[in-house]
C-alpha positions in Angstrom: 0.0 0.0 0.0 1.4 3.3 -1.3 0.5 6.8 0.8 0.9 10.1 -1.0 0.3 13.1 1.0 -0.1 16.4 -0.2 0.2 19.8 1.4 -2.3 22.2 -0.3 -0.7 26.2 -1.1 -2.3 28.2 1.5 -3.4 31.1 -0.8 -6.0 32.2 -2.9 -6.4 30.7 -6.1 -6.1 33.8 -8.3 -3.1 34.8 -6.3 -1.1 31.3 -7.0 -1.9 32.2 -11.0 -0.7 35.5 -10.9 2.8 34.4 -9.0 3.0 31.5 -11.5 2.3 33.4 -14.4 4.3 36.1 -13.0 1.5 38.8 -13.4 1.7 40.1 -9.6 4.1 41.6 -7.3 1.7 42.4 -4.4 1.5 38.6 -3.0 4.0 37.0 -1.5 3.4 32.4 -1.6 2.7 31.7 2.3 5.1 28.5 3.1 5.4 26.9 6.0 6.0 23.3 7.6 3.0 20.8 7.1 3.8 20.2 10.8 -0.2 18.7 10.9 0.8 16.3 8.2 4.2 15.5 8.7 2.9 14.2 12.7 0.2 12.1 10.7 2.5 11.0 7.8 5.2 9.8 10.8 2.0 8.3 12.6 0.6 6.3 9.6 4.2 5.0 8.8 4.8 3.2 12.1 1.4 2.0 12.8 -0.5 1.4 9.3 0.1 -1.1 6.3 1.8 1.4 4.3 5.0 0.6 2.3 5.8 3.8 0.7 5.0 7.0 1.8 5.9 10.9 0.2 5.0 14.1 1.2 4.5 16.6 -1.8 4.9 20.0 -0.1 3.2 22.4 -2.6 3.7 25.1 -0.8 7.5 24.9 -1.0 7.5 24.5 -4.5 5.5 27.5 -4.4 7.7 29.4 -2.6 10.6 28.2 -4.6 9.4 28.9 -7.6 8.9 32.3 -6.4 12.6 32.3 -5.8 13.7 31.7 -8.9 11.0 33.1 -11.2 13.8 34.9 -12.7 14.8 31.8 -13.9 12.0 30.0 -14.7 9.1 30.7 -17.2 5.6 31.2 -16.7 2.8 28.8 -16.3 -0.6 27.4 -15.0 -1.3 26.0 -11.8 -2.4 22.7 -13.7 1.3 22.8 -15.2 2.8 23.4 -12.1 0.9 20.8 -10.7 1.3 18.2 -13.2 5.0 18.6 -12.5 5.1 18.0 -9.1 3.2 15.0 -9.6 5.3 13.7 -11.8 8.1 13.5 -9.0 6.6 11.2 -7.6 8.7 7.9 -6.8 6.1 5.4 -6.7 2.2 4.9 -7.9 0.1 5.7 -5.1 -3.1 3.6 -3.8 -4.1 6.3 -1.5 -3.9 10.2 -1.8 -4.1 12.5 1.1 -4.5 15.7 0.6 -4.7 18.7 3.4 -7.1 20.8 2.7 -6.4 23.8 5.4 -8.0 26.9 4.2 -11.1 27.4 2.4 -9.0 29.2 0.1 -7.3 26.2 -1.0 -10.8 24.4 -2.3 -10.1 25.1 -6.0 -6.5 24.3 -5.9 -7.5 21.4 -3.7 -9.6 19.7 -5.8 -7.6 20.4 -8.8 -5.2 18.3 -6.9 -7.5 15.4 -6.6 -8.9 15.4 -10.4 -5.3 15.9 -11.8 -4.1 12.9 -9.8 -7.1 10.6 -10.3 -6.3 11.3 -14.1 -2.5 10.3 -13.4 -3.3 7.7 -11.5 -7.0 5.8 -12.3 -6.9 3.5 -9.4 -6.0 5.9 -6.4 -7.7 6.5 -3.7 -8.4 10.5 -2.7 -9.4 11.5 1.0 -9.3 15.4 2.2 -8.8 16.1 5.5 -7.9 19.7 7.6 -9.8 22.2 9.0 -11.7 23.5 5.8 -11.8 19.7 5.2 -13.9 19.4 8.1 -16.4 22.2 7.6 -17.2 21.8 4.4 -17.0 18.0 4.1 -20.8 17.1 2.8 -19.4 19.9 -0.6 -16.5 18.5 -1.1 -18.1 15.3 -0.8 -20.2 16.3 -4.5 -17.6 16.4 -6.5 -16.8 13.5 -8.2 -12.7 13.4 -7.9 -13.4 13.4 -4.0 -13.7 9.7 -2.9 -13.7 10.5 1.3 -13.1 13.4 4.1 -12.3 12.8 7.2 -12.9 14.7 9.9 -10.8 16.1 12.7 -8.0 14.8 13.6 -6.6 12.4 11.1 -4.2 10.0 12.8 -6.2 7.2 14.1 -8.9 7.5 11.5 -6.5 7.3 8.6 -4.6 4.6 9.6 -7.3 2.4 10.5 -9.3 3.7 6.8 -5.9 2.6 5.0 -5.7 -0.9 7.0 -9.8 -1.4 6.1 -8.4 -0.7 2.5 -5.8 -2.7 2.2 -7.7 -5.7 3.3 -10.4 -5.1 0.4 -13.3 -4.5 3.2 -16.6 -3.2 1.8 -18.2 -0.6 2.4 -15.7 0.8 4.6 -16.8 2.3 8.3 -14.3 4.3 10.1 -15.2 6.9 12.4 -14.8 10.5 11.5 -14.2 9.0 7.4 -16.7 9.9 5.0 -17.8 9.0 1.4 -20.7 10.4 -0.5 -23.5 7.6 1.2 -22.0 8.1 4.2 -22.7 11.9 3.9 -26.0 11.7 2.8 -27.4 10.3 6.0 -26.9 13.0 8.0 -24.5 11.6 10.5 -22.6 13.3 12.7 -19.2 12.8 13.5 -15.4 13.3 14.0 -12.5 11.3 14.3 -10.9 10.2 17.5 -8.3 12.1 19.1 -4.6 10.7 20.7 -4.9 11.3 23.9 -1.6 10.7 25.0 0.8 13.3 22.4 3.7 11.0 23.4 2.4 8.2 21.4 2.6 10.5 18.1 6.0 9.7 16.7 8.7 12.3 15.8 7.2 14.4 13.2 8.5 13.1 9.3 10.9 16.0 9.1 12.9 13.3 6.9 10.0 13.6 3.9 10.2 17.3 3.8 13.3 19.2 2.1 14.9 20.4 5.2 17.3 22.1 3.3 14.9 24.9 1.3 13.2 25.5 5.5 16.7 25.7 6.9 19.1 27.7 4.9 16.5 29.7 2.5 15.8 33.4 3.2 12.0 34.2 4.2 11.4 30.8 4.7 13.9 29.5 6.8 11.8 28.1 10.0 11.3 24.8 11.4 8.1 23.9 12.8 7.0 22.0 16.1 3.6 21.3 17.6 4.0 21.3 21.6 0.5 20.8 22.1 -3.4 20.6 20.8 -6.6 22.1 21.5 -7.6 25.3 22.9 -10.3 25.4 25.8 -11.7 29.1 24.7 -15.1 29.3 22.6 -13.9 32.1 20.1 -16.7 32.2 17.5 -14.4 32.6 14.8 -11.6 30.5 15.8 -11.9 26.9 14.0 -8.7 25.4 15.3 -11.5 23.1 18.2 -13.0 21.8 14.9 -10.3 19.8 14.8 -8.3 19.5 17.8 -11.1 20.1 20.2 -11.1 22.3 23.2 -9.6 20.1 25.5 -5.6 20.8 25.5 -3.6 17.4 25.3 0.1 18.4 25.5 3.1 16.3 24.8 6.2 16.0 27.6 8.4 18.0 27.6 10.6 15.4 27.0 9.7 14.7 23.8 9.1 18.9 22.9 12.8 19.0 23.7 13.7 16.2 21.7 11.9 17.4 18.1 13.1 20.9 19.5 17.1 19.3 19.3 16.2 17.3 16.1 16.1 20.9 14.1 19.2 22.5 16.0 21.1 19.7 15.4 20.2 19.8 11.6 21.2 23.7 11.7 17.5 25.5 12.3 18.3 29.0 13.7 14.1 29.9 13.9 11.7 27.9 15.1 8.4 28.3 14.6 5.6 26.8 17.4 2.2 25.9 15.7 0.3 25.8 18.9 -3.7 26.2 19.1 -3.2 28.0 22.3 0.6 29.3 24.1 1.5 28.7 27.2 -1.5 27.7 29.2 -0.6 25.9 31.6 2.0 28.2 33.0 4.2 25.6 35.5 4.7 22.7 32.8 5.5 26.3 30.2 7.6 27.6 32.4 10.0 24.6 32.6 10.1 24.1 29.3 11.3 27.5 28.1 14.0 27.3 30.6 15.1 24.3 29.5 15.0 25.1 25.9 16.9 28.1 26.7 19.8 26.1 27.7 19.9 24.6 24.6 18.9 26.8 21.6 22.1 28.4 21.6 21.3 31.6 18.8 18.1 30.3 17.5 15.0 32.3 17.9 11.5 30.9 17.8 8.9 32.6 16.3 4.8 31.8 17.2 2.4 31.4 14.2 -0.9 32.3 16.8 -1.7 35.1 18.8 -0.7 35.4 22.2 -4.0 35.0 24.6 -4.9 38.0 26.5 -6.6 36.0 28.9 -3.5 33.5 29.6 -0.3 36.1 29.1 1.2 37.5 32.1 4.7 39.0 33.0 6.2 36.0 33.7 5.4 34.3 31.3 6.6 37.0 28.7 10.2 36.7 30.7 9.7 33.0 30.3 9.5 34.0 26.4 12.3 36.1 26.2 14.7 33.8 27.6 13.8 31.1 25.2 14.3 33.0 22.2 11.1 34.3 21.4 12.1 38.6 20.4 8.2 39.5 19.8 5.0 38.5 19.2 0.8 39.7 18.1 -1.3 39.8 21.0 -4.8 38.7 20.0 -6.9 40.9 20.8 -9.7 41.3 17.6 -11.9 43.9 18.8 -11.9 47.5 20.7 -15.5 47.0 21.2 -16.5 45.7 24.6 -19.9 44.6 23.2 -18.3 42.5 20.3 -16.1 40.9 22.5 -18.6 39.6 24.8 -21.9 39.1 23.0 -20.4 38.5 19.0 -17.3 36.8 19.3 -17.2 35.8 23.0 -13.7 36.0 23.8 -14.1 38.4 26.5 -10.6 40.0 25.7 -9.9 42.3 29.3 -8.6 45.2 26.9 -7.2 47.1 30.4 -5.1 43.9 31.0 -4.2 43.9 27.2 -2.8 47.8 27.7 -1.2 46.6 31.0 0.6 43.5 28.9 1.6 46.0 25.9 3.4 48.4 28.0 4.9 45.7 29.8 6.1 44.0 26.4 7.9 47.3 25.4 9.4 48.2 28.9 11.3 44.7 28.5 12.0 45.0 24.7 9.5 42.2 23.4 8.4 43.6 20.2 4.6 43.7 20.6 1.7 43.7 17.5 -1.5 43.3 17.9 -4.5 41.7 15.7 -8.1 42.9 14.8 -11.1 42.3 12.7 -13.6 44.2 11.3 -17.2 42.9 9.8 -18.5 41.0 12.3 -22.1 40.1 11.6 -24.3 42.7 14.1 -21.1 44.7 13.7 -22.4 49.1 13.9 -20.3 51.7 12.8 -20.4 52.8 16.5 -18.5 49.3 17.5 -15.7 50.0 14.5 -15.3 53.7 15.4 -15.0 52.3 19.4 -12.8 49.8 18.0 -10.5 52.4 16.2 -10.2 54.7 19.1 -8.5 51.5 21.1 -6.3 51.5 18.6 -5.2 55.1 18.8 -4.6 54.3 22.7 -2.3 51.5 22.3 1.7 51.7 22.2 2.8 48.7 20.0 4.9 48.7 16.9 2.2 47.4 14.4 -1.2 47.0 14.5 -3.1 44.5 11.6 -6.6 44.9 10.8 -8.5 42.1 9.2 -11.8 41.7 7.5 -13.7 38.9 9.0 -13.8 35.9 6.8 -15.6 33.5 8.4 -14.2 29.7 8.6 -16.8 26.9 7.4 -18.2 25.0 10.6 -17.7 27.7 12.6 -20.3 29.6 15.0 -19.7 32.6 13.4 -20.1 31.0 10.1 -23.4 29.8 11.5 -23.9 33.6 12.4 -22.9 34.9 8.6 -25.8 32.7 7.2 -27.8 35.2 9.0 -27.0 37.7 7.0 -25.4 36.8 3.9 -25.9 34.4 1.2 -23.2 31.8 2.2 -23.9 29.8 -0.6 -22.5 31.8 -3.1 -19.2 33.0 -1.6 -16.3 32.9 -3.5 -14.3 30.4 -1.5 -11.4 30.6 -3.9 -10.2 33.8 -4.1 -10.4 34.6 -0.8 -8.1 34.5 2.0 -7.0 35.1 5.7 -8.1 38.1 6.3 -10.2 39.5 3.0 -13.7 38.3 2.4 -15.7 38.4 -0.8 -19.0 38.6 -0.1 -21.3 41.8 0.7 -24.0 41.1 4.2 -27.2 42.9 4.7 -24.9 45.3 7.3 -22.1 46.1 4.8 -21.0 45.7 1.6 -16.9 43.9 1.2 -16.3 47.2 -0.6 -17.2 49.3 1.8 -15.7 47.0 4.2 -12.5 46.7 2.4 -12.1 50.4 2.3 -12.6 51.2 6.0 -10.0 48.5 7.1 -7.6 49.7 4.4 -7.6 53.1 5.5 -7.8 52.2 9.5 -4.4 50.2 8.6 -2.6 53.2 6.9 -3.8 55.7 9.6 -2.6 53.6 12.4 0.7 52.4 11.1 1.6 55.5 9.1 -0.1 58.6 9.5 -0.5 58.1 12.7 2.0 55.8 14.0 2.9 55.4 17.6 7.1 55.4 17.3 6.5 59.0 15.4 4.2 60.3 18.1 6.3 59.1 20.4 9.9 60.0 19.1 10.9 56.5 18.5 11.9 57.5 14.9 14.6 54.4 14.8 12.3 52.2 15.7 9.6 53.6 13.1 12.2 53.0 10.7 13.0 49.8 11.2 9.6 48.5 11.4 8.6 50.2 7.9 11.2 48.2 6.5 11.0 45.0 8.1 7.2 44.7 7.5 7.0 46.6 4.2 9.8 47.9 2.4 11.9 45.3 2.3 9.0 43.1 0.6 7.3 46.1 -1.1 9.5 48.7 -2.3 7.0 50.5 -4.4 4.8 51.1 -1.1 4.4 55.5 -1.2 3.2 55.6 1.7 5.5 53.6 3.7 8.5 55.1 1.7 7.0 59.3 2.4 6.5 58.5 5.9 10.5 56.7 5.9 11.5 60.0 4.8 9.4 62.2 7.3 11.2 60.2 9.9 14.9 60.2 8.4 14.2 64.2 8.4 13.2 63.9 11.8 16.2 62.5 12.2 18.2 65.2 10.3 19.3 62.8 7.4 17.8 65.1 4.8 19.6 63.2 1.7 18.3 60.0 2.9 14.4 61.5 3.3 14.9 63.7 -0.6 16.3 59.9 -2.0 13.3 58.4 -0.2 10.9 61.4 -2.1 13.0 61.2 -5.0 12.0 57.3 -5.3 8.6 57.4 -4.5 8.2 59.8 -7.6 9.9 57.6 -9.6 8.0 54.3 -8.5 4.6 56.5 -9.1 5.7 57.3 -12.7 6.1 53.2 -13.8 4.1 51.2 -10.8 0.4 51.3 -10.8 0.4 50.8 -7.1 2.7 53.2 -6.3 0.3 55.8 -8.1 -2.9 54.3 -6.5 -1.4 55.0 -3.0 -0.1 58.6 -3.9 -3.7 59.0 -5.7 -5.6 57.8 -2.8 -3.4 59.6 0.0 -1.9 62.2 -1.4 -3.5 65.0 0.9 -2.0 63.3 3.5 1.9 63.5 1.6 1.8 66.9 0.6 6.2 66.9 0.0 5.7 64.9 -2.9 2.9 67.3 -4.4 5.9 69.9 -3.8 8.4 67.6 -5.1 5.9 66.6 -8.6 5.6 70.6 -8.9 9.7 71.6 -8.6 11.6 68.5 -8.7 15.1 70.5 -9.6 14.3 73.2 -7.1 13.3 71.2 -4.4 15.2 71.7 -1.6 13.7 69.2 1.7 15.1 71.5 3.9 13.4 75.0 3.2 10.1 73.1 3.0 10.3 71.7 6.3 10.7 75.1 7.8 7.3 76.5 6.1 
């Protein structure tokens, strides 16, 4: 029996063409460890039937192929696709593939068709988060054979042992086919309860190599624990991992932890549900990895929980490696927080936490959403006005884009036709559908210009002196990614003359001219903000009498 897992591109389906047809310098490919299916690959090796098993890591290749574009020429996603598949060692009887993000759906099942036309005899089964919320649609389409729900260890390995011994009509907990759907049962896979049992993740199936040594993307990934006990209505990590949080010893953290710095890792990246929450078993194991992680610095993928962080634990952090981190905190609106989204964020204590991060030097952002169904105008503007009150180095603001299976999702129905959403082109973040309460334009536009205010126009390091800091932020988070970004690039240049560098602010001016001439984005920004950058209206108007200096004074 031959096992082929693949590891779906977490991105939106228009946004992987554009890259691959190398129409778009706006997105960059997400890439990160399929730690979720490297522990079930590793699983399903030692305990099923299963002779030959490969991880295809998609998004990889997406991310080197991003790499070396330069190098390489354009084409479609079936193309690209069709390559990778043909890299493939062996033939597969069963093909697994992760299906994280709603806005991997079309790429997803692209995936399955393509390799049921490679390979007549395979097997497909989806499994992941958006796997699990949307099951009984994925379920209609023909190149689909089964979904299984939750958690996929135990389910998979017993589905691929039924298999293997030719049993009909096959009955597995949590595993679905298109009958099995139709009855209306309700169910998920079993969950390990001990995390020890898991073995260590199948790091050897992945190219350690590219997530080692390759700029961007050089992190490792670990899990340390599943499950998260809080009853966020967004959140759809418990649709999976439940809200019960099983950890594994630290034992065995330490060893996967010592697997990667002994193969050269220098970040590590923690895929957690939840951080830290239970603070005496945390507490141990920070300390202990700080004896041991030498310069490597760890990196969280979630948001830290207001409701669990405390100062210690933020020491606890620091010594282990972690330099910063987003504090979760979704909402400035007291009433969203306990009646829409329910996770009853103290936003005092989250003040109290952000000043401590930056007294110590961890290097705080934060997280928030807007377009919450019941959502006013009133709880945005509240919402905004939090914002302005908080000292942190960047602040990201969302749209709310619902997660199939959710109770929010639940809550959208409401208000929207959910049946009609454009599951593919959307992603973390950015929705595409308009509610009774807002249109996504309209929606769009307000959390656009909320993040520009905030983390330009307004930013805290200006207002507070910190012009260094401003600096370095603008070009870790946006420069140094997106060089034609006006805004970013006029406000470098109002703090390097803060600073008295006044050739380094004119080159700044001088280039965001230039990038406005022959990038389109570059002009939308200046078009759309321009009031707001009135040196570069002086610049446009005199550029060889310009002098930074003399209009400063005015």
């Amino acid at each position: 029996m031959n096992l082929l897992l693949i590891s779906s591109i977490a991105m939106p389906y228009n946004e992987v063409e554009a890259i691959l047809e190398e129409k778009s310098i706006l997105r960059i490919p997400t890439v990160a460890m399929p730690i979720g299916l490297m522990e079930m690959g590793a699983y399903v090796r030692e305990k099923s039937c299963i002779s030959n098993i490969q991880i295809l890591d998609c998004g990889k290749e997406m991310g080197s192929f991003y790499i070396n574009k330069e190098k390489l020429s354009s084409r479609s996603y079936q193309h690209f696709l069709r390559s990778l598949l043909d890299k493939v060692e062996f033939t597969p009887d069963v093909v697994g593939i992760s299906l994280m993000f709603a806005c991997a759906r079309k790429s997803s099942l692209e995936t399955a068709e393509i390799a049921k036309e490679k390979w007549k005899n395979c097997t497909t089964i989806l499994g992941g988060n958006t796997a699990t919320g949307m099951y009984k649609k994925l379920l209609d389409e023909e190149c689909v054979d089964y979904v299984v729900r939750g958690e996929g260890e135990l389910s998979l390995t017993e589905f691929i042992n039924s298999l293997n011994d030719s049993i009909k009509n096959i009955n597995v907990q949590g595993v679905y086919d298109k009958v099995k759907a139709s009855r209306g049962v309700e169910e998920i896979s079993p969950m390990i309860e001990d995390l020890d049992e898991l073995p260590m993740p199948a790091f050897d199936l992945l190219d350690l190599d590219f997530y080692c040594n390759t700029p961007f993307y050089g992190r490792g990934s670990v899990m340390f624990s599943r499950g998260c006990p809080f009853k966020c209505t967004f959140c759809g990590s418990s649709l999976v991992h439940g809200r019960r949080v099983r950890h594994k010893s630290n034992k065995k953290c330490l060893s996967e932890v010592k697997y990667l710095l002994d193969y050269g890792f220098k970040h590590i990246k923690p895929e957690d549900d939840i951080w830290a929450i239970r603070k005496k078993k945390f507490m141990e194991l920070a300390d202990e990895i700080a004896k041991i992680r030498g310069n490597c610095l760890f990196e969280l993928s979630q948001g830290l929980s207001v409701a669990v962080m405390d100062e210690e634990r933020i020491d606890a952090m620091m010594r282990m490696g972690v330099k910063g981190a987003q504090l979760a905190i979704e909402s400035g609106s007291p009433y969203i927080q306990k009646h829409i989204i329910k996770k009853n964020v103290n936003l005092d204590k989250a003040k109290k936490l952000l000043d401590y991060m930056r007294k110590v030097g961890f290097v705080a952002e934060v997280n928030f959403i807007f377009g919450f169904p019941g959502e006013t105008d009133a709880m945005r503007k509240e919402s905004i006005e939090y914002m302005k009150s908080l000292d942190v180095n960047w602040i990201y603001v969302f749209n709310c884009a619902p997660i199939p299976g959710t109770e929010l999702f639940k809550e959208f129905e409401k208000v929207a036709d959910m049946d009609s959403v454009d599951w593919d082109n959307m992603r973390v973040g950015r929705r595409l559908f308009d509610t009774i309460e807002i249109t996504t334009e309209e929606l769009e536009n307000i959390a656009y210009d909320t993040n520009i205010e905030i983390n330009f126009f307004n930013n805290c390091n200006m207002r507070n002196g910190r012009y260094e800091l401003a600096i370095q932020c603008w070009n870790e988070i946006i420069l140094n990614n997106y060089p034609f970004h006006t805004v970013g690039r006029y406000c470098r240049a109002i703090a390097y003359s803060k600073l008295k560098r006044m050739d380094d602010a004119t080159a700044d001016l001088r280039i965001c001219v230039d990038w406005i001439r022959k990038n389109s984005e570059s002009k939308r920004l200046f078009e759309r903000y321009r009031a707001k950058m009135p040196l570069l209206e002086k610049l446009m108007e005199n550029e060889k009498g310009f002098n930074l200096a003399s209009e400063l004074v005015r």
